[in-house]
VOPAGU-2260 file (C-alpha; in pm, 1 decimal, decimal comma):
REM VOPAGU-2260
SITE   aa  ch    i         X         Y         Z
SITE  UNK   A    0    4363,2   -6778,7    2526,3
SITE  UNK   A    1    4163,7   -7024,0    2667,5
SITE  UNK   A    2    4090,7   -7053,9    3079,4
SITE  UNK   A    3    3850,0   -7227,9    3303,7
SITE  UNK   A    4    3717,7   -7103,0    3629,4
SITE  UNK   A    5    3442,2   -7159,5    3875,2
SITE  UNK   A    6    3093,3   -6955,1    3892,6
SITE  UNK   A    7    2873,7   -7064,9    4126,6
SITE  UNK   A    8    3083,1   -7393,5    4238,8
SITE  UNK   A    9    3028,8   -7444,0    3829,4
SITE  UNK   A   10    3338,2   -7488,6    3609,0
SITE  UNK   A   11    3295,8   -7251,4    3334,6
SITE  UNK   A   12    3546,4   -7242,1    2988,1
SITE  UNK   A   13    3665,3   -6907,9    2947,5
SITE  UNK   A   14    3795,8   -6751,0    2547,7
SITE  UNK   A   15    3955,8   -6421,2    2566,1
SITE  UNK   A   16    3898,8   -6283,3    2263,3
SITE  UNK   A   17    4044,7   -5907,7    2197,2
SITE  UNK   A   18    3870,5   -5916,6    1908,9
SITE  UNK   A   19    3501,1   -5902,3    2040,5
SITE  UNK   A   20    3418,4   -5578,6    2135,3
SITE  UNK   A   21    3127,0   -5754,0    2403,7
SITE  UNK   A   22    3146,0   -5998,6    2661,1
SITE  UNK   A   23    2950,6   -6276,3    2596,1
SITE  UNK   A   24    2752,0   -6561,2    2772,8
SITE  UNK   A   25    2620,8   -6875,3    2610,5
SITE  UNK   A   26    2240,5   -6877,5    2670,1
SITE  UNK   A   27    2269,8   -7269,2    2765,5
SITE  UNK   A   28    2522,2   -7165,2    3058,9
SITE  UNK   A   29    2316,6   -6904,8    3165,7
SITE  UNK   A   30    2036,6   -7111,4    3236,5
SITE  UNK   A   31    2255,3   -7397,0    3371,3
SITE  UNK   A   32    2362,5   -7127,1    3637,3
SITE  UNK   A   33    2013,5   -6981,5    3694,4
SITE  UNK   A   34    2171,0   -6615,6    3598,7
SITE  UNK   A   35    1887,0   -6335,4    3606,0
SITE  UNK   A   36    1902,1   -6190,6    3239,9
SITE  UNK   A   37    1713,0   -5891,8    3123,4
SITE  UNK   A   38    1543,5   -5812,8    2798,8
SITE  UNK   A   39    1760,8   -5520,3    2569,1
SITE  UNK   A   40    1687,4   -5356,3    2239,3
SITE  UNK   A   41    1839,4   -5620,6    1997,0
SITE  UNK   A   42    2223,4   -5593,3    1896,2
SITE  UNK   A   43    2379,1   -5729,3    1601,8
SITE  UNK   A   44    2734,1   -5881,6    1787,8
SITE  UNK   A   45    2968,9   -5996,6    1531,5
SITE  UNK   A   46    3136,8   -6396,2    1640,5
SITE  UNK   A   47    3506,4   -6447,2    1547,2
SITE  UNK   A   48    3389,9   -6633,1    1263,3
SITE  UNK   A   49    3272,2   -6397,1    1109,7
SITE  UNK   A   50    2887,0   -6494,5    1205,1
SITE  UNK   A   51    2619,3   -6217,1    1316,5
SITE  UNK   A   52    2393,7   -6302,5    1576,7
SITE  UNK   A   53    2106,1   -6139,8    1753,3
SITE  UNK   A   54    2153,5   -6051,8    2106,3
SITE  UNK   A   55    1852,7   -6008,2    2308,2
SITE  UNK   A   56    1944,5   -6030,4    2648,0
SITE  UNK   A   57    2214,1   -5965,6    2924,5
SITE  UNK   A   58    2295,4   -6024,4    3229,5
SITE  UNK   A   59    2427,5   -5762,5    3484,6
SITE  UNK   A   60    2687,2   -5829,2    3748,5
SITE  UNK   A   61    2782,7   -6214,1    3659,2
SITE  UNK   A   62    3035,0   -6281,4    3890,8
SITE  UNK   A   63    3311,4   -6588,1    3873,6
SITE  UNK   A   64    3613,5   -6668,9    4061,6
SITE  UNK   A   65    3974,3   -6721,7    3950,5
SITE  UNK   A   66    4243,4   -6775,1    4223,0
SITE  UNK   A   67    4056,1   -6694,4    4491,7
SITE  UNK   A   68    3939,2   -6298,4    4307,7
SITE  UNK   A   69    3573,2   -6282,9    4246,7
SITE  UNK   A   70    3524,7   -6050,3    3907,5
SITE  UNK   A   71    3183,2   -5942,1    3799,1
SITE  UNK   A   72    3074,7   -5799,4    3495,8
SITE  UNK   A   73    2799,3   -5706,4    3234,4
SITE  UNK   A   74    2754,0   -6017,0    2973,0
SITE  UNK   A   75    2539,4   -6025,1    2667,6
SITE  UNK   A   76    2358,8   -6398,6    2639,2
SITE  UNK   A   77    2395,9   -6534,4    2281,1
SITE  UNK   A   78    2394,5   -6893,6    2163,0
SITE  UNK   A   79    2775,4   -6955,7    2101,1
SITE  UNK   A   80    2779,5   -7340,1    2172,9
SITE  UNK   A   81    3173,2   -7324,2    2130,8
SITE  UNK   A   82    3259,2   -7156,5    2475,4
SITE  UNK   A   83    3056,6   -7036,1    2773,8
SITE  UNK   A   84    3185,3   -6704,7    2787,1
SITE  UNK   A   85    3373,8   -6494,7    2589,9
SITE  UNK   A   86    3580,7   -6184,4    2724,7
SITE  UNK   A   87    3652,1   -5914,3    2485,1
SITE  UNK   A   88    3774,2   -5547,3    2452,9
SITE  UNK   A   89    3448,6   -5455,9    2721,2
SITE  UNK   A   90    3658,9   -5679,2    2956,1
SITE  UNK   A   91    3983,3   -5588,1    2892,1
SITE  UNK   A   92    3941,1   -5227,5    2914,4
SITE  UNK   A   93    3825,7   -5235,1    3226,7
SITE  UNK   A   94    4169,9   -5438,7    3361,9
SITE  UNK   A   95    4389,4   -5109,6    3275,0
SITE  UNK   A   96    4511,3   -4940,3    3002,0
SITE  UNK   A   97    4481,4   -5083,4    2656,9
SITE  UNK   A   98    4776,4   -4997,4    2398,7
């Protein structure tokens, strides 16, 4: 499922994407938006497509709106180029139960 929403007056393209286990930011956006990321140990996140890419960074407490709710959450920074953010299972579990 694809949405768009607004982060910092910014309209950002949303994938939700059960099957990451991360949420992700693309690095591009992340600059774009002036988000504050901070170095981690590297982790191996697996893309949709199969791909493995080296994540370096993250960014604590990104926050975005959608219908007038701010959300905020933990993102890792990757280069996706397809989408600025990706929302997986991280995300989702943190709406409610997950069956």
């Amino acid at each position: 499922m694809r949405v768009t929403v607004l982060s910092r007056k910014t309209s950002i393209h949303i994938l939700v994407d059960l099957r990451s286990t991360h949420n992700l930011l693309d690095i591009a956006v992340a600059k774009k938006l002036g988000c504050r990321v901070k170095a981690i140990q590297p982790q191996a996140i697996t893309m949709v497509d199969g791909n493995r890419l080296q994540c370096l960074y993250v960014c604590k407490g990104f926050h975005w709106d959608i219908h007038s709710e701010v959300l905020i959450l933990d993102v890792m920074i990757i280069p996706s180029g397809s989408c600025d953010i990706v929302l997986g299972f991280q995300w989702l579990s943190q709406v409610g139960i997950v069956k």
